[in-house]
VEXGU-829061 format. One line per 4 residues: their letters; for each residue x, y, z of C-alpha. Coordinates in pm, 1 decimal, padded with zeros to 6 digits. Example, Ala and Ser with C-alpha at 12.3 -4.5 7.8 and 13.67 -1.06 7.14 Angstrom:
! VEXGU-829061
as> 01230.0,-00450.0,00780.0; 01367.0,-00106.0,00714.0;
This chain:
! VEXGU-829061
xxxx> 03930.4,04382.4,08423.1; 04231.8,04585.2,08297.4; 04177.1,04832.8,07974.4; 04379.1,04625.8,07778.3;
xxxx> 04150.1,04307.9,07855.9; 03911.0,04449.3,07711.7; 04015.5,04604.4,07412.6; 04135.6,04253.0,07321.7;
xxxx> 03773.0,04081.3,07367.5; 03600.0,04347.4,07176.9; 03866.0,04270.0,06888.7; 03768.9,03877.1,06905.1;
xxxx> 03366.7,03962.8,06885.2; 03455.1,04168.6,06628.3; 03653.8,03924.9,06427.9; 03370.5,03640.9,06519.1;
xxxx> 03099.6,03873.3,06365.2; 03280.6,03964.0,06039.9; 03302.3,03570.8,05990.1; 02977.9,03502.0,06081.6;
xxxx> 02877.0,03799.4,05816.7; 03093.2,03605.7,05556.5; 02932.1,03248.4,05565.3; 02559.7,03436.5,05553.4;
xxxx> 02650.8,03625.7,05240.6; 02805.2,03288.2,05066.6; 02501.9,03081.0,05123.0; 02262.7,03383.9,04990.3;
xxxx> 02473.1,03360.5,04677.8; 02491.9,02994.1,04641.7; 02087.9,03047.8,04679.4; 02010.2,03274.2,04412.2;
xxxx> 02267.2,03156.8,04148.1; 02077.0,02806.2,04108.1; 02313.1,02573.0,04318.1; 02233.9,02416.0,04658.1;
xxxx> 02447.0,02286.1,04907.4; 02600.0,01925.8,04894.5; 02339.7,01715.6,05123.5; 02539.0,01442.0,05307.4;
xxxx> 02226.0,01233.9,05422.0; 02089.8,00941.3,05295.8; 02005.1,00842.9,04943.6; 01640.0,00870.2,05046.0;
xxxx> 01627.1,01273.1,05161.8; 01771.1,01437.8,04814.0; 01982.1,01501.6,04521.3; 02310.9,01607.7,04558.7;
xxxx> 02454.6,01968.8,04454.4; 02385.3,02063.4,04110.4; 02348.6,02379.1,03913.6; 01938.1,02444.8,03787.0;
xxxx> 02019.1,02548.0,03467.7; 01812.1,02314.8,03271.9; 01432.9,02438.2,03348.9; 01325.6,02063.8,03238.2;
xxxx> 01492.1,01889.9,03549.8; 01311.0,01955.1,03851.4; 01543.1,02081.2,04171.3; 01494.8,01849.2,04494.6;
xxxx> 01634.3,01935.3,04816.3; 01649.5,01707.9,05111.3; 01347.5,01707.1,05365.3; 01591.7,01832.0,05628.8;
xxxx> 01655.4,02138.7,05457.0; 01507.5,02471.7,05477.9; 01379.3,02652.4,05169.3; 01462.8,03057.5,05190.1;
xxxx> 01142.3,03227.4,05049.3; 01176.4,03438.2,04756.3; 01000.0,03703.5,04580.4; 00929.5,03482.1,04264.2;
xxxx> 00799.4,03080.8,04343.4; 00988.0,02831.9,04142.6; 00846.7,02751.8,03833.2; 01097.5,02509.3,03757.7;
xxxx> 00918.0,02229.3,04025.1; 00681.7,01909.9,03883.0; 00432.0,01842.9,04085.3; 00433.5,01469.7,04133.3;
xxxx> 00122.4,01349.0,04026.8; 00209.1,01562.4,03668.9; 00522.2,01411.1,03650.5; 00376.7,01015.3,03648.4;
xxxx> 00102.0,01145.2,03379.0; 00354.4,01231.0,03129.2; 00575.9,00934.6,03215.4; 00246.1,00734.7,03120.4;
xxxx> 00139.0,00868.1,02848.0; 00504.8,00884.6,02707.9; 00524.7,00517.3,02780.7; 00122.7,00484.8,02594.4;
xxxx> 00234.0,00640.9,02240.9; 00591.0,00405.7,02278.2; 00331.9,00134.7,02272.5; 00191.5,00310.1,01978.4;
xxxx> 00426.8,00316.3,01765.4; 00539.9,-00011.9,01841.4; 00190.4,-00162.3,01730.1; 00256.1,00071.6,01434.0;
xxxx> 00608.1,-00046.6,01378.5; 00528.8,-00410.7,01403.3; 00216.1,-00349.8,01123.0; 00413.3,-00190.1,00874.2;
xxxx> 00693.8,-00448.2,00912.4; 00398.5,-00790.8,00853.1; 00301.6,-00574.9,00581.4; 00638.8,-00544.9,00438.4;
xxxx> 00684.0,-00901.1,00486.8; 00370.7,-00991.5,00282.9; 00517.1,-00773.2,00014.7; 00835.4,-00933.5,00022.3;
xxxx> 00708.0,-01300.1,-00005.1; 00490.5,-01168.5,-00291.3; 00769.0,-01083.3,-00482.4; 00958.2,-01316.1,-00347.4;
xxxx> 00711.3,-01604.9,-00478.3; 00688.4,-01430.8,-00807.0; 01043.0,-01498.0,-00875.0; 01027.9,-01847.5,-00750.1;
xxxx> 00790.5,-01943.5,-00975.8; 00958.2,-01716.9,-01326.6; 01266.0,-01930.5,-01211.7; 01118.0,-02262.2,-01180.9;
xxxx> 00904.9,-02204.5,-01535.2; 01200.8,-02136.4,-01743.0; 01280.1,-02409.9,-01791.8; 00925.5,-02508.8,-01902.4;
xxxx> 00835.9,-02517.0,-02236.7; 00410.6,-02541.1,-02174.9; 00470.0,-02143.3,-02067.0; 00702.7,-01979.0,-02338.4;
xxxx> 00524.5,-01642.0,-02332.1; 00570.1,-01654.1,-01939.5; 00957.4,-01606.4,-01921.9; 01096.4,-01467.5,-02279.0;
xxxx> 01304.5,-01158.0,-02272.6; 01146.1,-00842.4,-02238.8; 01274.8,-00698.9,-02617.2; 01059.0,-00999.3,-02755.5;
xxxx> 00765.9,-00831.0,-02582.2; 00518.2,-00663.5,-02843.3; 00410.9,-00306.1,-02783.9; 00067.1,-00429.8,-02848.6;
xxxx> 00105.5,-00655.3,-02519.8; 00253.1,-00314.5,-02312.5; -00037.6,-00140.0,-02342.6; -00161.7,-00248.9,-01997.0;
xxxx> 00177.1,-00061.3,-01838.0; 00033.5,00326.2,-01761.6; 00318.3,00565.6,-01670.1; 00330.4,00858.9,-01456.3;
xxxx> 00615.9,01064.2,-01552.2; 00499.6,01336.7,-01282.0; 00558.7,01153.5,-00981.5; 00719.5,00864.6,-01124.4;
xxxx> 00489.9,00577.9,-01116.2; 00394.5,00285.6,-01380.4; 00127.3,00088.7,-01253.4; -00004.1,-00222.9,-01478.1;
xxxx> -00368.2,-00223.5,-01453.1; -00597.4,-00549.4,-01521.5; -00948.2,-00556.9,-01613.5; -01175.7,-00643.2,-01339.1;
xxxx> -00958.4,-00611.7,-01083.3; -01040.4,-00195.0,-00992.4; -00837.2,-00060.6,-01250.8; -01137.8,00165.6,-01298.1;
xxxx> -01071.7,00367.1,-00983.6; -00692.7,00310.2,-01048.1; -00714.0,00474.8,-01394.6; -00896.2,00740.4,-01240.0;
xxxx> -00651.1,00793.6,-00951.8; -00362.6,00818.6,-01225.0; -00559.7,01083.8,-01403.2; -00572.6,01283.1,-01105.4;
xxxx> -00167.1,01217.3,-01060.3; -00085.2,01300.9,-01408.9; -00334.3,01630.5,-01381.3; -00556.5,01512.6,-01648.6;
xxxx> -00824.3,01792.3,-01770.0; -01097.5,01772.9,-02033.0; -01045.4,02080.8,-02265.1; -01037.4,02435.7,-02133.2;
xxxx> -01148.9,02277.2,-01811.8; -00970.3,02226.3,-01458.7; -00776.6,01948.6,-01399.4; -00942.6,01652.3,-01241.7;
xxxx> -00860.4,01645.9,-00828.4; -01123.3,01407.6,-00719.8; -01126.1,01030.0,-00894.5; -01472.5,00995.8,-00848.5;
xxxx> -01580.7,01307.7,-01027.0; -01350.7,01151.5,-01337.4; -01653.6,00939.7,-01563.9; -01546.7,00582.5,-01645.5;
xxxx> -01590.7,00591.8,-02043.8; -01306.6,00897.7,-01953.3; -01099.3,00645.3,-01764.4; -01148.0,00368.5,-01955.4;
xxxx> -01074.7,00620.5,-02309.5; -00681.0,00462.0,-02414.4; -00570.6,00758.1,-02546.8; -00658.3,00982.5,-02227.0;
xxxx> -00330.1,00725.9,-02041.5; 00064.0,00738.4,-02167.6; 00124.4,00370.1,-02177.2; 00403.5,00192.9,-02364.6;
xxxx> 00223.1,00067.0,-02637.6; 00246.6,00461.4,-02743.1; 00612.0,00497.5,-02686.9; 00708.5,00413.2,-03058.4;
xxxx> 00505.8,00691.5,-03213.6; 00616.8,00925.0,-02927.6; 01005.0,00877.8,-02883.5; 01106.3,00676.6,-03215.6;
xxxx> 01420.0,00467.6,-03217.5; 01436.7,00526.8,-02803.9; 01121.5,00390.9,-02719.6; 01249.0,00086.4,-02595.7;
xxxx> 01553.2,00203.8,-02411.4; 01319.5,00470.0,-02244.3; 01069.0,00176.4,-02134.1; 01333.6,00004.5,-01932.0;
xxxx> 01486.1,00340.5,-01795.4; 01161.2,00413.7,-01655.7; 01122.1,00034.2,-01548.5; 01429.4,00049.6,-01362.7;
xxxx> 01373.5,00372.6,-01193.6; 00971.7,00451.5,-01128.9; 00788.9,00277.3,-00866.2; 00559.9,00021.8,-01046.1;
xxxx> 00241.9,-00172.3,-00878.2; -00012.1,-00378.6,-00997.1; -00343.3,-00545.0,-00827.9; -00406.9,-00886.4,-00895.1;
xxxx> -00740.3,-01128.0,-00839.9; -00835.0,-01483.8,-00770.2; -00828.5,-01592.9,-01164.3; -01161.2,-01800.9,-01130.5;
xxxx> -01334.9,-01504.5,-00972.4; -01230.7,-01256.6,-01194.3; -01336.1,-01506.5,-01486.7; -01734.6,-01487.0,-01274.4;
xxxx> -01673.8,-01094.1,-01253.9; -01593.4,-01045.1,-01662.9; -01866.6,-01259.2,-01738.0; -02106.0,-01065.7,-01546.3;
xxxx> -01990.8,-00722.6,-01692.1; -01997.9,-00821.7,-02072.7; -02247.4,-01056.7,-02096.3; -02455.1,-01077.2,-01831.1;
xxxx> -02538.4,-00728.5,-01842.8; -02608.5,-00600.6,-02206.4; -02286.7,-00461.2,-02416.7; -02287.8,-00386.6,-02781.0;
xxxx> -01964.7,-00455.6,-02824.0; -01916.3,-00737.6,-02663.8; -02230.3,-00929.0,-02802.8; -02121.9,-00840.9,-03136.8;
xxxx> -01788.4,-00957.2,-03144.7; -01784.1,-01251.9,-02892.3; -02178.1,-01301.9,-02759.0; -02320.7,-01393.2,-03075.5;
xxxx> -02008.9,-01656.1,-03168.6; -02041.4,-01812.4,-02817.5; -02427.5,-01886.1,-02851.2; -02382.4,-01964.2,-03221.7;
xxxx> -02050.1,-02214.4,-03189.6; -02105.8,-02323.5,-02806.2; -02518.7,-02274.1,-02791.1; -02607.4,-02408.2,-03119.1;
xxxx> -02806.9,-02052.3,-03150.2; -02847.9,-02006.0,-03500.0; -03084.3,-01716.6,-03586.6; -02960.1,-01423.5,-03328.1;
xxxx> -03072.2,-01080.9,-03325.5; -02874.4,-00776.4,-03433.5; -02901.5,-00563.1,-03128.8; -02785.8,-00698.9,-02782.8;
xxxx> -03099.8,-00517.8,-02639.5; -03297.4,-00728.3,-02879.7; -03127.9,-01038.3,-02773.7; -03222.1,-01000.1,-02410.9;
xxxx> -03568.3,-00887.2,-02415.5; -03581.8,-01230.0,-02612.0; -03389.8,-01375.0,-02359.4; -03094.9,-01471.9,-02537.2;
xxxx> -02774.7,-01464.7,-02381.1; -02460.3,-01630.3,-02351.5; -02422.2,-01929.3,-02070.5; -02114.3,-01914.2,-01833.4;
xxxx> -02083.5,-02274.6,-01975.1; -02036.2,-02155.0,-02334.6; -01833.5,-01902.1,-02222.9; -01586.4,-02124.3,-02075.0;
xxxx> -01584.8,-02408.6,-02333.9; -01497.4,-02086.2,-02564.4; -01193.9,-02013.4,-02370.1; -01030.4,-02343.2,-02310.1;
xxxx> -01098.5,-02409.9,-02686.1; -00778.0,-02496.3,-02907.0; -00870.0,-02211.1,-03159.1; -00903.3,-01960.4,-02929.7;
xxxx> -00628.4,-02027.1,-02721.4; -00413.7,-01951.3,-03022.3; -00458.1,-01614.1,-03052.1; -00447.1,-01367.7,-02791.3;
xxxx> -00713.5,-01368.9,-02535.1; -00961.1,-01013.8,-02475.4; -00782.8,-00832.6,-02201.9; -01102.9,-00912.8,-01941.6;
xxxx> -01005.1,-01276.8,-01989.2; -00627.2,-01270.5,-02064.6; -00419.7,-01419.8,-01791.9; -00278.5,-01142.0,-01558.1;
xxxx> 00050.0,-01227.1,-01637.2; 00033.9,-01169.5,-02013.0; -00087.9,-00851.0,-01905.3; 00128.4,-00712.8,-01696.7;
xxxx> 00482.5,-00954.3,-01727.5; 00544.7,-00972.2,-01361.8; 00871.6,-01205.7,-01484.0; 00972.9,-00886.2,-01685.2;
xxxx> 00933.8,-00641.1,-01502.2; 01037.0,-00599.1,-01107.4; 00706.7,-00495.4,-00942.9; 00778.9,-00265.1,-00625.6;
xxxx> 00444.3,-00333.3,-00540.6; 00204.0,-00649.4,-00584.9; -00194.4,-00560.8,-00437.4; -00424.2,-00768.9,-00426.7;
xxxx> -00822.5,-00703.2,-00418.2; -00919.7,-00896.3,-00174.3; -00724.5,-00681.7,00091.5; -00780.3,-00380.7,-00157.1;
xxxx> -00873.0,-00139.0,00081.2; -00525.3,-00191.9,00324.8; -00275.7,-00266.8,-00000.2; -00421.2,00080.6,-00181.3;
xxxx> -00321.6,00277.4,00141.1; -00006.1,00108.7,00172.6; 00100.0,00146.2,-00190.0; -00025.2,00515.2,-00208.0;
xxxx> 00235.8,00575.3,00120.0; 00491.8,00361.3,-00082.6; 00497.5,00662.0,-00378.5; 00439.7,00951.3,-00155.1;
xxxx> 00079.1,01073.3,-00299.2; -00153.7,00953.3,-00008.8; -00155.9,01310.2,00049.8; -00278.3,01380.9,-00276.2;
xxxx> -00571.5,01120.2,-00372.4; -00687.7,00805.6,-00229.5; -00879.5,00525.9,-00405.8; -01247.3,00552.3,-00370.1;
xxxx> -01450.7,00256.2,-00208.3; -01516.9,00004.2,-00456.9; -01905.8,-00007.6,-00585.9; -02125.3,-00294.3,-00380.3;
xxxx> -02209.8,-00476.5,-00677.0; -01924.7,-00766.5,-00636.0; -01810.6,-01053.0,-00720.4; -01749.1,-01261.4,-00407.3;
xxxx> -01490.3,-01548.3,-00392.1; -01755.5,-01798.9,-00239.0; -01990.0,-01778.7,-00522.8; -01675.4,-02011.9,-00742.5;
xxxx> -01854.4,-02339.3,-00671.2; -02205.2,-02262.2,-00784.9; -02092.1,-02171.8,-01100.4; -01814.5,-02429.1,-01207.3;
xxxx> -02015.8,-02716.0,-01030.8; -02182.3,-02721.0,-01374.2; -01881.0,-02711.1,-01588.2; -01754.1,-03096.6,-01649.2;
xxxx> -01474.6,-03188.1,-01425.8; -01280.5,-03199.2,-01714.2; -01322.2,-02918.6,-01887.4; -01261.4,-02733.5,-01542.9;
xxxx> -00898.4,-02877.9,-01527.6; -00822.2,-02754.7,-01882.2; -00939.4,-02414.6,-01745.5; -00699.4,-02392.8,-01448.8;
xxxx> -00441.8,-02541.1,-01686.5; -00458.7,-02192.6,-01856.0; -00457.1,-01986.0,-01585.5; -00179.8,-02228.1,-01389.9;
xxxx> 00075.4,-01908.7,-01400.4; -00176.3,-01668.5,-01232.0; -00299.2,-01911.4,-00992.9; 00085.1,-01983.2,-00859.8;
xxxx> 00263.2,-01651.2,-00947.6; 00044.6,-01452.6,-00729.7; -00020.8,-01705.4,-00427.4; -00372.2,-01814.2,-00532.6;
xxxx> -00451.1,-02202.6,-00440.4; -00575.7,-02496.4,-00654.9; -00908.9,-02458.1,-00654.2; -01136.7,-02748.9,-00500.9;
xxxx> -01346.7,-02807.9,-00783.1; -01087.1,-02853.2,-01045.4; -00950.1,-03179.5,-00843.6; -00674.1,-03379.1,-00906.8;
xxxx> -00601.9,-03511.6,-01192.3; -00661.7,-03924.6,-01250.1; -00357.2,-04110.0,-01312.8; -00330.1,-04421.3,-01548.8;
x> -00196.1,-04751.3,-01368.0;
């Protein structure tokens, strides 16, 4: 081999080695800069080239291929059996918060046929002259029949509270809203610390019935701003049950007041009771009380119908005007305990005071046929007469016992 030979193959080896030095150095780079090289296999054996900038997706090379070891391990890897945990218990709280999704929507939808009813019913009563109260504009309103409508002007809440139907606790919960304090003390933050002669005290509550003395000429014209703008609830009641549940309170159990200035007329007009004690605790201990039967041949009497009924008795909707005023929010207390949470979401405070557990002591819905079986058919049908509005405004069905009435060939 001549000298020139091989100068020339040294030349080529060189040339062959600098290449060769070239390709190693670009696939170190491509290496520690994130990006691996395109894999032409199947779909099966890998991903194709991408950058690993994004520590959350998880790099996958083909099986073929032949990790370089580095001085750090890749933190950026999911192990497989990790990766189907979270996919599960992502697709577990989905689930969740579809079964929380669909509750809140039946809810909403039992709120909207609520209202939806209510409106029904002020339409088809218009018309109606046996209802006139029911329907009239809401300037011919008295103050005196307002009084019912307690406002919040803190967090922007009226609620309409009616007597046996755990106002108590909602009274109390407004207190605690409003930041009601006895003087020189702390204000109330726990409803069941609140007394219920404090509650039940008129004056400790801003309701309409004090907006003339407070505002003038604007009363009324603050009234329906605040109608149209607050968030306004009210609870409502089987009407025959609450009628059991009044009885109980003010006569069953012994109240001055209420034996002074209805007890002794129902024994005396409806009893025939002529000599009566003074005292209501003298009354009982001689066992002298009113009968639910007097008590309900007092209410569906001509004379007293005429004048307006004691709010524990008064129908619910000449308490509160649900044809008035556009409730956000109709409860009801025989799902007390899901409506109260729902309604307390509804005005943002659920975070600030929830409605205590109502006391043990109650009135139960089945108990309705042991105590108007009694009552004479017809007197029981002059009974739901009065309360017809109630019973059909707020979804409550004709009760059994009252029948139908007899028709005259």
């Amino acid at each position: 081999m001549g000298k020139l030979s091989i100068i020339r193959l040294v030349f080529v080896l060189s040339l062959l080695m600098s290449l060769l030095i070239v390709v190693y150095w670009e696939n170190l780079n491509w290496f520690y800069s994130g990006v691996m090289p395109v894999h032409y296999g199947p779909p099966h054996s890998g991903w194709s080239t991408r950058t690993n900038k994004d520590p959350s997706q998880p790099v996958r090379t083909s099986r073929s291929e032949t990790s370089i070891p580095t001085s750090k391990p890749d933190t950026t890897l999911i192990p497989v059996q990790q990766y189907k945990e979270g996919e599960q218990r992502e697709e577990e709280e989905l689930k969740e918060e579809q079964k929380e999704s669909s509750a809140v929507s039946a809810e909403d939808m039992e709120q909207r046929a609520r209202k939806q009813r209510i409106m029904d019913v002020c339409s088809e009563m218009s018309s109606s002259k046996e209802f006139p109260k029911l329907t009239r504009p809401f300037d011919q309103i008295t103050n005196y029949e307002l009084s019912n409508l307690i406002v919040d002007d803190v967090h922007q809440i009226i609620y309409c509270y009616i007597p046996k139907v755990a106002c108590s606790n909602w009274k109390k919960v407004m207190m605690v809203l409003t930041g009601f304090s006895m003087s020189g003390k702390k204000p109330y933050t726990d409803p069941l610390k609140i007394p219920s002669p404090v509650a039940h005290y008129p004056y400790y509550h801003l309701t309409f019935n004090r907006f003339p003395k407070l505002y003038g000429s604007q009363a009324r014209q603050m009234m329906q701003d605040k109608l149209k703008n607050y968030t306004k609830f009210m609870f409502v009641r089987d009407p025959l049950v609450r009628l059991i549940s009044a009885f109980r309170s003010k006569f069953v159990r012994p109240d001055p007041d209420f034996y002074k200035n209805y007890g002794k007329t129902l024994m005396r007009t409806y009893g025939n009771v002529s000599d009566l004690p003074d005292t209501v605790q003298e009354a009982h201990a001689a066992g002298l009380k009113p009968t639910f039967q007097q008590f309900i041949a007092y209410l569906v009497d001509p004379k007293t119908r005429r004048n307006l009924l004691n709010e524990h008795w008064r129908q619910m909707y000449r308490l509160c005007h649900p044809c008035q005023v556009k409730y956000d929010f109709i409860g009801r207390l025989e799902s007390l305990g899901t409506d109260a949470e729902q309604v307390l979401k509804l005005m943002k405070v659920d975070h600030l005071v929830q409605l205590p557990s109502a006391y043990t002591n109650f009135t139960e819905a089945s108990w309705v046929r042991d105590w108007y079986e009694p009552i004479p058919t017809e007197v029981r049908r002059e009974l739901y007469k009065l309360y017809e509005p109630d019973f059909k405004l707020f979804g409550y069905p004709k009760p059994d016992i009252v029948g139908d009435e007899e028709t005259t060939p």
